[in-house]
MARKENU-895643 format. One line per 3 residues: number of its first residue (from 1); their letters; for each residue x, y, z of C-alpha. Coordinates in Angstrom, 3 decimals. Example, Ala and Ser with C-alpha at 12.3 -4.5 7.8 and 13.67 -1.06 7.14 Angstrom:
BEGIN
1) as) 12.300/-4.500/7.800  13.670/-1.060/7.140 $
END
This chain:
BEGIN
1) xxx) 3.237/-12.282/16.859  0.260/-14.529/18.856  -0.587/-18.095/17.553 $
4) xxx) -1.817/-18.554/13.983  -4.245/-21.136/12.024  -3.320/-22.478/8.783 $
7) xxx) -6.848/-23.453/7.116  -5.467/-25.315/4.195  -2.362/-27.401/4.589 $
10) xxx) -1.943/-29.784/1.548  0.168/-32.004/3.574  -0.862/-35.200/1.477 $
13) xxx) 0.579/-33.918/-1.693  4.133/-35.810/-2.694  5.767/-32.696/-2.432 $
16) xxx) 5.674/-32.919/1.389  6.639/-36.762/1.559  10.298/-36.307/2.716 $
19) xxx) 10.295/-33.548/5.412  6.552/-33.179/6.690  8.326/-33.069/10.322 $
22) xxx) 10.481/-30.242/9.855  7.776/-27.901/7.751  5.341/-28.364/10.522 $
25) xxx) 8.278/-27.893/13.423  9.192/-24.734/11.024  5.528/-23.157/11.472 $
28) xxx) 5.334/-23.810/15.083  8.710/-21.683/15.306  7.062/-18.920/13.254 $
31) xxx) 4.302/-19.044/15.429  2.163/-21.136/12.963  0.526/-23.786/15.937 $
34) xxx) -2.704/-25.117/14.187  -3.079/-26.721/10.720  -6.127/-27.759/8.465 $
37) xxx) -5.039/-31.188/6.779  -7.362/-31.091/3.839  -8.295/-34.228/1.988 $
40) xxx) -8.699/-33.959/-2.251  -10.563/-37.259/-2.640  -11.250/-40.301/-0.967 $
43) xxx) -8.556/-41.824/-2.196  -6.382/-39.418/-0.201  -8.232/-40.059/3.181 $
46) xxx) -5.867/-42.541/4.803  -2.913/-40.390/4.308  -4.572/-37.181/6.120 $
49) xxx) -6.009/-39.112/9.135  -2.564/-41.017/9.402  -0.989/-37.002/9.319 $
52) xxx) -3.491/-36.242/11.303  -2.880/-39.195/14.018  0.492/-38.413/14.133 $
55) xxx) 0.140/-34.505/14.958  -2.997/-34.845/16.466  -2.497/-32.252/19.330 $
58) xxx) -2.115/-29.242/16.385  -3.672/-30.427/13.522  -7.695/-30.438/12.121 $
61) xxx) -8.504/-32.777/9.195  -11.408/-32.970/6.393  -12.874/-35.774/4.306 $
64) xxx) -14.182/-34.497/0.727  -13.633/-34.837/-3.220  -12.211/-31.647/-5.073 $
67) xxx) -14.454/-30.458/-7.854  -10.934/-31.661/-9.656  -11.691/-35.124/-8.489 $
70) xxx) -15.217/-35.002/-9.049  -15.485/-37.581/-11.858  -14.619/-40.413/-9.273 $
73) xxx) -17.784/-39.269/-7.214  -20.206/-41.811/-8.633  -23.226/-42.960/-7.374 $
76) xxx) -21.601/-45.169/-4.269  -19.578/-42.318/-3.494  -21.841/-40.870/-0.942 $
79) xxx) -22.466/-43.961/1.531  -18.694/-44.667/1.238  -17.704/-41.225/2.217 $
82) xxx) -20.101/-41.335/5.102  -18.941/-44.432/6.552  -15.601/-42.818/6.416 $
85) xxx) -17.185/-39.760/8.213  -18.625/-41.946/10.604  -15.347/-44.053/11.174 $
88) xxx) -12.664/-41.515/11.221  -14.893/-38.492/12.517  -12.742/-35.394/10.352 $
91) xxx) -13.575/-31.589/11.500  -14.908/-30.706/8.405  -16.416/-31.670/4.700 $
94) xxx) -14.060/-30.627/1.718  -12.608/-29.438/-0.274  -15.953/-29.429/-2.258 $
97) xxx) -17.249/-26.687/-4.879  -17.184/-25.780/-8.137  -14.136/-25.297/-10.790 $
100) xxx) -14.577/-24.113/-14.254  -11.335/-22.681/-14.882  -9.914/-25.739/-15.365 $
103) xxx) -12.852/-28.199/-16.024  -10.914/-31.172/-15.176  -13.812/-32.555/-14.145 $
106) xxx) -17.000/-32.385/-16.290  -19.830/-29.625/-15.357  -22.686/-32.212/-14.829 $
109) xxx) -19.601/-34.485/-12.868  -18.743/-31.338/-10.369  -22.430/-30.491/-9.748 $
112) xxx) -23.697/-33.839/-8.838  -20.459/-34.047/-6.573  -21.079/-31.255/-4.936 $
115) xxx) -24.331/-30.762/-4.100  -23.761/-34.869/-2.798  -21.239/-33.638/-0.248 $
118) xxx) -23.587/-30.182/0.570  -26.131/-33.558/1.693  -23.641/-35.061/3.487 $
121) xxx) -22.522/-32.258/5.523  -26.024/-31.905/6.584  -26.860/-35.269/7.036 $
124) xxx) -23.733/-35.389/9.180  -23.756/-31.286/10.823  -20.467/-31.269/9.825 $
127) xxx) -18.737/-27.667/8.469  -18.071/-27.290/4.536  -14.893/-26.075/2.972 $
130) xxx) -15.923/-24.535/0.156  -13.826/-24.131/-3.414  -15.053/-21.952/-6.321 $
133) xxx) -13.210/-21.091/-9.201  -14.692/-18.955/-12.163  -17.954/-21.149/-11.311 $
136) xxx) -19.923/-18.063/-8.848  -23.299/-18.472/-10.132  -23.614/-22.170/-10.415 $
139) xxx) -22.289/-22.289/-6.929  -24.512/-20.115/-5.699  -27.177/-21.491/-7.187 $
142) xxx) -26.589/-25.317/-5.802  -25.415/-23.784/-2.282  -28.458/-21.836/-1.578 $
145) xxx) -30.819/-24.470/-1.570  -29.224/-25.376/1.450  -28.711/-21.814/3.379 $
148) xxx) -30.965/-23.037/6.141  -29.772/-26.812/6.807  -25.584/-25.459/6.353 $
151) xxx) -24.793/-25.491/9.945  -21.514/-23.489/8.997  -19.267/-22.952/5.391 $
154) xxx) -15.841/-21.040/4.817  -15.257/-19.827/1.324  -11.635/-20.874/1.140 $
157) xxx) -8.910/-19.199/-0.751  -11.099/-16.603/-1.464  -10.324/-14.106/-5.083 $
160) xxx) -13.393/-13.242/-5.971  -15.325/-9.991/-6.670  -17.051/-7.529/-4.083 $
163) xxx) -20.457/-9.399/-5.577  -19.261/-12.257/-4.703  -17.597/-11.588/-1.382 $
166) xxx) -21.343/-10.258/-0.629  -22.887/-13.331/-1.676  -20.985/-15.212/0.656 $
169) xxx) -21.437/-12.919/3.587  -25.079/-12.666/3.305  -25.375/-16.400/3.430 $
172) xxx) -23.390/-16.495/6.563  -19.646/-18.010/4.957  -16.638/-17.696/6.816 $
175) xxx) -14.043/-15.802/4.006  -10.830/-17.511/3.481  -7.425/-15.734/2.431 $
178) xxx) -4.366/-16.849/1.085  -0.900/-15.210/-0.371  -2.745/-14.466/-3.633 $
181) xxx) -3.637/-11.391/-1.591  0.214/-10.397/-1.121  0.566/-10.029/-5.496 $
184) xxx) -0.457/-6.358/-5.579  -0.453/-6.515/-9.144  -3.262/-8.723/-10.388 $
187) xxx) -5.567/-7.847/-6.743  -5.933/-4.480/-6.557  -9.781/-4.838/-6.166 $
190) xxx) -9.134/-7.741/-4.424  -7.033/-6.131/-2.015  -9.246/-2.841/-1.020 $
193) xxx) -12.470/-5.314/-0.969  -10.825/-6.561/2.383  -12.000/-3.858/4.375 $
196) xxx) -15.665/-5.457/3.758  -15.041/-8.475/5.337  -15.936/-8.485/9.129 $
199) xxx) -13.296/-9.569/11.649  -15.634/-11.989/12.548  -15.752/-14.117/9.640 $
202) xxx) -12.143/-13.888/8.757  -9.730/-17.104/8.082  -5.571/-17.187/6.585 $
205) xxx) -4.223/-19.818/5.107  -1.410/-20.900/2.671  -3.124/-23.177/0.827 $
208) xxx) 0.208/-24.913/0.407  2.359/-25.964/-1.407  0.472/-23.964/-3.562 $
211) xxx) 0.198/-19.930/-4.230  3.554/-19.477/-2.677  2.994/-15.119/-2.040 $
214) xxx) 4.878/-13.453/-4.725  6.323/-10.805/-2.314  8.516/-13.119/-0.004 $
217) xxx) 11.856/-11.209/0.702  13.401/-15.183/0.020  11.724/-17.601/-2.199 $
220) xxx) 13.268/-21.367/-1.594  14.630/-22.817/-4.360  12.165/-25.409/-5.005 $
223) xxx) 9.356/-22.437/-4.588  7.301/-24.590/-2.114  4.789/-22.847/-0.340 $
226) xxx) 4.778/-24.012/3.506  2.464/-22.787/6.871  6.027/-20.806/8.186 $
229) xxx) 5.340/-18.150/5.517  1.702/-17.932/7.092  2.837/-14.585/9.369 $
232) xxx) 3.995/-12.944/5.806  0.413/-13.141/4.867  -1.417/-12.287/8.149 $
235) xxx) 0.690/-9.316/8.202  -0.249/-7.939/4.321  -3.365/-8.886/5.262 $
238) xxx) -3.199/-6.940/8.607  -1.658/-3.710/6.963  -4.367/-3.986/4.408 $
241) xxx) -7.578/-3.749/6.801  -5.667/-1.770/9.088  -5.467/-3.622/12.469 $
244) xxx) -2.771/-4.254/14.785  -1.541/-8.108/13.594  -1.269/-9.213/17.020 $
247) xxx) -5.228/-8.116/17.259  -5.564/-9.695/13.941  -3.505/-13.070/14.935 $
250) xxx) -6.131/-13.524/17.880  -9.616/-12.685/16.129  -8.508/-15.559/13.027 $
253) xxx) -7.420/-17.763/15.582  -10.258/-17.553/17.739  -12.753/-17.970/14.247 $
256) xxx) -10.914/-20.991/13.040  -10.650/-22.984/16.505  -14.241/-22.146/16.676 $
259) xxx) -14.985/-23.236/13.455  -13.411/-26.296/13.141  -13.802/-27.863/17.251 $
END
């Protein structure tokens, strides 16, 4: 199989603390060569640009607040995370949206973070990477305010509806897809919307260690999901929208270098 791009590599959570070497030397040997280090809040920033220092020649790194995190976006929040923009210069703004499945943060709290960092990727012409969760129309309704100023978005871990998955084309997104696509159970619209999506605007990722996909022939023991199990995706994925992997390696490859440089 040809080179693959993780988009959303968690590497800052604990659960990676003791053996972040090995996982990413275990990717590379499954043909896994490019990772997104994505940031949760600010708080988290100095641990994904000192990951991303010390892989720099295969890893990509962002600077945002989760809509979990979004009740420590206060009104400072902005000019501190553009001075980090401007010192430590990530590839992307993120992750930023909207979640109201779990409402960890409150609704006013998400919006006012999010539409903040929509500003700041702007302000800065800097790519989003977007979250939604059970939040479409409010995050449709903040986002396309902006349709003309985004210079470029990816919908990431994508799960949505065909309505949705149009939304997001027509305004131009990049689609994200993770190994929620590989439980056949719960995604069966899920699964034949694929076919929608244009090869173009395609992205994989993990989204580890998170959404570990529930089809792996061998689960580890401590079910960690890592960027080696990325080809088990790619090729569901692959099989799904019927196109030779090795064609399909190449085109999300190409998309997410582009994206992201």
């Amino acid at each position: 199989m040809n080179n693959l791009f993780d988009i959303a590599c968690n590497f800052s959570s604990n659960r990676f603390d003791n053996d972040l070497k090995e996982v990413i030397e275990r990717a590379k040997n499954n043909n896994v060569t490019k990772f997104l280090v994505v940031a949760a809040s600010l708080k988290d920033v100095e641990k994904v640009y000192r990951i991303y220092q010390d892989n720099k020649s295969s890893c990509f790194f962002t600077i945002g607040v989760h809509p979990h995190h979004a009740n420590e976006f206060d009104s400072f929040s902005s000019a501190e995370m553009i001075k980090l923009i401007e010192e430590y210069k990530p590839h992307s703004v993120g992750e930023t949206g909207l979640d109201f499945f779990r409402n960890i943060s409150s609704y006013e709290e998400q919006l006012y973070a999010f539409e903040e960092q929509i500003k700041i990727a702007i302000k800065t012409n800097l790519p989003l990477f977007l979250h939604q969760r059970d939040a479409h129309d409010d995050f449709m309704k903040t986002i396309s305010k902006y349709k003309n100023d985004i210079s470029k978005a990816v919908v990431h871990c994508f799960t949505g509806t065909q309505k949705e998955l149009d939304d997001y084309l027509e305004m131009g997104f990049h689609i994200g897809l993770t190994g929620w696509i590989c439980d056949e159970r719960r995604n069966v619209d899920l699964r034949k919307s694929l076919i929608n999506i244009p090869l173009e605007k395609l992205m994989i990722e993990t989204d580890c260690p998170y959404l570990i996909p529930r089809n792996l022939d061998e689960k580890p023991k401590n079910n960690r999901n890592e960027p080696s199990y990325l080809p088990h995706i790619a090729i569901e994925i692959a099989n799904l929208i019927r196109i030779d992997i090795n064609e399909f390696a190449n085109a999300t490859f190409k998309n997410s270098i582009n994206f992201f440089k």
